[in-house]
N, C-alpha and C positions, 0 to 999 in steps of 0.2 A: 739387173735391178740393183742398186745400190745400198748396201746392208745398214739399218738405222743406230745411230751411234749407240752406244750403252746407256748414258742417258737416259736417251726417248725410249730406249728399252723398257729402262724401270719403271717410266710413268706411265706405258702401256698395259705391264703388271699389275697398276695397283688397282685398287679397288676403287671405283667413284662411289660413296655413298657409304651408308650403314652396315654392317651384318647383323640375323638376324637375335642373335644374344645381345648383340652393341645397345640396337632398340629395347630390347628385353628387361636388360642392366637398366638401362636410362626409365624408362616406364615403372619399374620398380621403384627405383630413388624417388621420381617425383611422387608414388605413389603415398612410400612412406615419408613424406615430407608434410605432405596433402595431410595426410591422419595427423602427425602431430599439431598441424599449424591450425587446421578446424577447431578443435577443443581449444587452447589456444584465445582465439577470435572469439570462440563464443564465451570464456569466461571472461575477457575482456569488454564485451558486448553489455554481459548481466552486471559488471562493475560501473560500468559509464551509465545504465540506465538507474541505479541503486542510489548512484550521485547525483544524478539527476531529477528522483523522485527525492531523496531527505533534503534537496534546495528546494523542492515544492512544497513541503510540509513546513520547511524553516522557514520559508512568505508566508504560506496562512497562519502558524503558530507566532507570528510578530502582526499578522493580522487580527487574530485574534486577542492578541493584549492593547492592542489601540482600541477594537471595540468597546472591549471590558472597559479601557480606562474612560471612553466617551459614556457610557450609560449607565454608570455608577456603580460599576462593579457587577454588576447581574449579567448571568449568562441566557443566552436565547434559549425558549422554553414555547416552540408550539408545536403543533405535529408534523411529523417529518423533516423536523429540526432537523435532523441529525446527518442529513444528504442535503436538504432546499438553503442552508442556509451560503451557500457561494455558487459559483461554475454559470450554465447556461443551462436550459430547460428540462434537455433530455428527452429521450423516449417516451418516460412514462409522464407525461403531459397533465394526467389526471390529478399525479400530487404536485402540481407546482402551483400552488393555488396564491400566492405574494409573492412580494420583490427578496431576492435571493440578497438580505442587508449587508455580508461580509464583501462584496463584490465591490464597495466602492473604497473600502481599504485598500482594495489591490491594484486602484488606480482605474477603474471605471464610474465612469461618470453617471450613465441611468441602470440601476439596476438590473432593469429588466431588459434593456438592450443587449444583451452582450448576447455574441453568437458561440456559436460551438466551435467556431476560431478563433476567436477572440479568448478564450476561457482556457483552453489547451496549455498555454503559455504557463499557467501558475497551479493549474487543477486537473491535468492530467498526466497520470504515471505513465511513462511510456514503457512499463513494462505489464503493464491491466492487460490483464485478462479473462478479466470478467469474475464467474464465480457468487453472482448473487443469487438466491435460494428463490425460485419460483420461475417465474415466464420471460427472466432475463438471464438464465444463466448461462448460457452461453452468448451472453453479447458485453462487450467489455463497461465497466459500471460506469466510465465515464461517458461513455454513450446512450449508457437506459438512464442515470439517473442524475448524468450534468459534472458529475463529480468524480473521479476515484479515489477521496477520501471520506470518510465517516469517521464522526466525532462522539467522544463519549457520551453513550446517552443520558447517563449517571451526571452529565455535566449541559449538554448540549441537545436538548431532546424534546420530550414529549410534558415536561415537568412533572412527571409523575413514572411511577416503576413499581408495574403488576406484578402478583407473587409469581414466581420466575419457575420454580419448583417445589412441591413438598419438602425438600430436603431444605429448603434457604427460604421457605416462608416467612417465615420470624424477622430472620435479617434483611428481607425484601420490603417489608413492610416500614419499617424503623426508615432504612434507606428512601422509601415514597415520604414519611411524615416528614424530612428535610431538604426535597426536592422543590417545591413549590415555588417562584422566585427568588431561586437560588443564586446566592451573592457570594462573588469572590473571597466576600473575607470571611465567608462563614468556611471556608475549605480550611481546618485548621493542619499548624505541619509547615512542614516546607513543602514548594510545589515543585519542584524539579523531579520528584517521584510519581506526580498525577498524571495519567496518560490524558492528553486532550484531543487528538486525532490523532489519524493512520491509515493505511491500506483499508481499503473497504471492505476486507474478510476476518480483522483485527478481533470486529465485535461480536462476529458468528463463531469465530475462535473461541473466544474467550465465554462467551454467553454460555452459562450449565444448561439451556433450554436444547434438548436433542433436536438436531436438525433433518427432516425427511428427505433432502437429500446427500448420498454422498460423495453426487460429483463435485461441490460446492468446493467442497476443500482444497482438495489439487489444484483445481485453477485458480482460487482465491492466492495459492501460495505465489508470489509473482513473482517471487527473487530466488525462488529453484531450492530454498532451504525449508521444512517440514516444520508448523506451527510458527514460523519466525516473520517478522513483517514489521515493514518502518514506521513508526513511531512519533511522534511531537511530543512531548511533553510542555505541562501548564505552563513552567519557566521560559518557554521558547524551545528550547534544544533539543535535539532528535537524534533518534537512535534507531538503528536493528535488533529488535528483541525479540525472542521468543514469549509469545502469547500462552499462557496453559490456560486449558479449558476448565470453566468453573470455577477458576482462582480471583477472588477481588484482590487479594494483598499477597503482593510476593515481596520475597527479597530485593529485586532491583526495579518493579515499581506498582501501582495500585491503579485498581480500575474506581473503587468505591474511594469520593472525596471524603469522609470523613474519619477522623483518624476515633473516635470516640467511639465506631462503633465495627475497630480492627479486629479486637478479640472477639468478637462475635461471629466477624466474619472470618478469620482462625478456625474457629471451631464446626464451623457446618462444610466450609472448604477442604476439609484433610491437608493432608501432605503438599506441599512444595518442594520441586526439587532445587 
């Protein structure tokens, strides 16, 4: 038999394939590569949806000043304002009781047409996750209630504002005697401080009325930051803000339009940080 070169020797020596540290080493690597690059993707994820919800507030809050500017200044004032007035019907059916008016600013043509595909486009956050207090909370608010944003009701609402708490009676009350067909230009101030919409847990945030539930909160937060939720303001322009609970007037902006009755509400509000 013919002895095989040196060579083919050593290619008979080698190994074909893995050993099993080789695999071990490699499984490792990708293991910790997987961890870093997760986190990663998902705060990537919450930054692309964050942008994508304050372009959805920045359409309705430039929709909303075309309304303003078509009906003399006056802001919509019936019940359930404060969700009916754009999106598609929603879930809760019961209060959709008129044509959702802001819907034709945004480029549809009968109000009451528009589907829950149609409305997605400009009125739903794609980071909603629900969070409304009662027999909707775990279903996302643009699915119970047409919309995932809610607008000041102090602005956008029921025209009127029940005493909210013993503690803020006084100023609850003052606040309802200037709601009533309330007009843009009675908002005195500059309005680039007035919150006009936001995230639809902005106003359960901020309302001093205690809520009975406390899963509401966590899932209302939709951007992964505690008390904080996007924003429109009167002027058009939006922001990520932290909401404090029970505060009409902070330093960087006001739930209550009117500036005549700040130090009041100062004073039953406490602290600010």
């Amino acid at each position: 038999m013919k002895p095989l070169p040196a060579t083919d020797l050593k290619k008979a020596d080698s190994p074909h394939g893995f050993t099993l540290i080789e695999l071990l080493v490699v499984l490792a690597i990708i293991s910790l590569l997987v961890a870093i690059l997760i986190p990663c993707l998902s705060r990537a994820k919450a930054c692309a949806q964050l942008l994508d919800c304050r372009g959805n507030l920045r359409t309705l809050g430039i929709a909303w000043i075309d309304y303003l500017a078509d009906h003399d200044g006056r802001f919509l004032q019936r019940p359930n304002a404060s969700t009916n007035y754009g999106g598609w019907k929603g879930l809760d059916v019961q209060k959709d009781l008129w044509p959702r008016p802001l819907n034709r600013y945004i480029g549809f043509g009968d109000p009451n047409g528009v589907t829950e595909r149609m409305a997605a486009k400009d009125f739903c956050c794609p980071a909603d996750r629900g969070g409304i207090p009662g027999a909707y909370l775990l279903e996302r608010a643009y699915r119970a209630v047409g919309t995932s944003y809610q607008t000041n009701p102090l602005l956008i609402g029921w025209g009127s504002c029940a005493p909210l708490s013993p503690h803020t009676q006084e100023l609850d009350l003052a606040i309802a005697a200037k709601l009533p067909n309330l007009n843009v230009n009675q908002v005195a101030g500059p309005h680039h401080d007035v919150v006009l919409l936001g995230d639809h847990g902005w106003v359960n945030q901020w309302s001093p009325m205690p809520l009975p539930f406390a899963e509401w909160k966590q899932r209302a937060e939709w951007h992964g930051k505690p008390d904080f939720h996007a924003v429109a303001f009167l002027d058009g322009h939006v922001e990520y803000r932290r909401i404090e609970k029970g505060i009409y007037v902070a330093p960087q902006y006001r739930v209550q339009p009117f500036t005549a009755l700040d130090e009041q509400a100062r004073q039953c509000q406490g602290p600010t940080q």
